[in-house]
C-alpha positions, 0 to 999 in steps of 0.5 A: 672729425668729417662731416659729409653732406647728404641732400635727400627729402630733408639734408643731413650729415654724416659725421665720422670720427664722433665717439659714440657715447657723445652721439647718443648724449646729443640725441637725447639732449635734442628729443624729449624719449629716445628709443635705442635698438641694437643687438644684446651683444653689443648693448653688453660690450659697449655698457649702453644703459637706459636713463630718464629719457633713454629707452633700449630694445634689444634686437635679435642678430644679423637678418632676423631682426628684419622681420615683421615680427621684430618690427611689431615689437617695435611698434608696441614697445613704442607704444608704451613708452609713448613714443610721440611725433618729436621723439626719435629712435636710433639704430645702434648695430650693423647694417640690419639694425638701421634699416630696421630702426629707419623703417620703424621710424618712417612707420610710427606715427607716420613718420619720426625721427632716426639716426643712425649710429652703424657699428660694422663697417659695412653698416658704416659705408652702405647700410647707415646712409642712403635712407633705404630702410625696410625689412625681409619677407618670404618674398624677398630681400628688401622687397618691404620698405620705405625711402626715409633719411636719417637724421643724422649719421654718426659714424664712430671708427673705433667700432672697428677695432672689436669686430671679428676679421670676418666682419670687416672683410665683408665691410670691404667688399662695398668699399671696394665697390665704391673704387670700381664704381666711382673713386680708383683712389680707394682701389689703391688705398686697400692695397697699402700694408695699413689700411687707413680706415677713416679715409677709406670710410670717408671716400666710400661715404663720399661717393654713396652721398654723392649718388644719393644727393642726385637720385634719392629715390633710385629713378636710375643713377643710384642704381649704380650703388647696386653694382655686384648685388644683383646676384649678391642678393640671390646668393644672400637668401640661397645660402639662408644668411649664412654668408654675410652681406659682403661675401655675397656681393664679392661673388656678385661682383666677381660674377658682373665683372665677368659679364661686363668683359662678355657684354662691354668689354671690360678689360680682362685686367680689371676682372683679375683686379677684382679677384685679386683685391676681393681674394686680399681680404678672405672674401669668397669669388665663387659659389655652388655650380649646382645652385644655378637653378635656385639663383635664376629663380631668385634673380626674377625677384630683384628690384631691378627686374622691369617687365621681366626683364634682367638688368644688371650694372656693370662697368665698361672701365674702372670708374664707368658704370653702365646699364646691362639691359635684358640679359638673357639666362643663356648669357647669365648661366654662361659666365656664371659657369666661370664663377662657379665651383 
């Protein structure tokens, strides 16, 4: 087992190599009510039953859970259950189950206990981790939410072993981009014939903790985790959730390569690099000339957006963020026409 260390409003860690049934056995055992949300797929395959002081909700799949909808439920179904300020609740699922679990909690009573237990990889390296939390709306990706730890994260590897190709390709993709970012060595490392998951798992959680414990509340250098997700973020809501998470940040960070070559000079190697180790796992590089239009409008929406102004994170070299400051649509439309299909 590993345990990483997270300094947020309150420190706690994340263990990887726990089983997960003994995670949920310790939470129970630490709480007097436990509220378990995960999707009804995997409550059926993983046989997750209710006991005396475990209570499960189940949730609809992928984005539409995070909804305020959903999030009403939640709030009602802890209220019958007498859901009290030193229970707790647990998000069991991908990456949209966490950040759903976690904005309920903050929101209950002001504020409960939560863990996460992330069953994708994606939810494993990003979503599980950070305290980010929140849910969609007609405005927006994310635009609703709340900075709020978990308690602790348990990070179970064996998930892995029932999720679908695609799934785990689109995990890939935030581990990749903690390589690009951050730690070169994860960049070998998923070029190797087998991949060894765990210390893949272990270095990308190392280096989203590493970030955090410095900018908890994103003031300026946790906007590095954002890297490709500019226009990842768009392209997710053009295509109505049909691509995953990670496919569109593959494009994105196909796309902010691009533009790093145009405004840094980032090496035309590395570009090539980031093709050739997103296309290593079926991940998508390019999306719809047609959809330009819709993204430009889309892209105004991003968080990162300051005075109406577009910023990206890009990366001069391999392992050296930087900040794209005010690029204009003229620029953006120019390199997308070199990601586009």
């Amino acid at each position: 087992m590993k345990i990483i260390n997270v300094r947020a409003e309150h420190n706690y860690q994340v263990e990887i190599g726990v089983e997960f049934s003994s995670a949920i056995k310790q939470i129970c055992n630490n709480h007097r009510k436990v509220l378990l949300l995960a999707p009804t797929s995997l409550i059926k395959l993983f046989k997750i039953k209710e006991s005396k002081n475990l209570f499960l909700l189940p949730t609809p799949n992928g984005e539409s859970q995070k909804s305020a909808q959903y999030l009403d439920r939640i709030w009602r179904k802890a209220a019958s259950i007498g859901l009290e300020r030193s229970d707790a609740i647990i998000g069991f699922g991908g990456g949209a189950t966490t950040d759903v679990a976690g904005f309920a909690a903050a929101t209950w009573l002001r504020g409960i206990s939560w863990y996460a237990i992330p069953t994708s990889l994606a939810g494993m390296v990003d979503a599980g981790i950070g305290g980010k939390t929140g849910i969609n709306s007609g405005a927006g990706k994310n635009l609703i939410g709340s900075f709020y730890s978990p308690k602790k994260v348990f990070i179970d590897p064996h998930f892995l072993e029932s999720l679908p190709k695609r799934d785990i390709s689109a995990g890939m993709a935030e581990v990749i981009k903690c390589g690009f970012i951050a730690d070169y060595k994860i960049l070998n490392l998923v070029q190797e014939d087998i991949l060894d998951y765990p210390q893949l798992i272990s270095r990308a959680v190392k280096v989203k903790a590493d970030v955090v414990s410095k900018d908890f509340k994103e003031s300026k250098l946790r906007e590095i985790l954002n890297y490709g997700h500019t226009l990842g973020h768009a392209i997710e809501k053009d295509s109505k959730y049909k691509l995953r998470h990670g496919e569109a940040v593959s494009i994105g960070m196909v796309f902010v390569a691009e533009l790093s070559k145009e405004l840094v000079n980032l090496s035309e190697d590395a570009v090539l690099l980031h093709r050739e180790l997103l296309r290593n796992f079926n991940l998508p590089l390019s999306y719809s000339k047609s959809r330009w239009n819709s993204l430009s409008v889309l892209l105004m929406q991003d968080k990162k957006v300051k005075q109406s102004r577009l910023r990206f994170i890009g990366i001069s070299k391999i392992g050296k963020p930087v900040w794209l400051e005010d690029v204009s649509l003229s620029t953006l439309a120019k390199v997308y026409e070199r990601i586009s299909k």
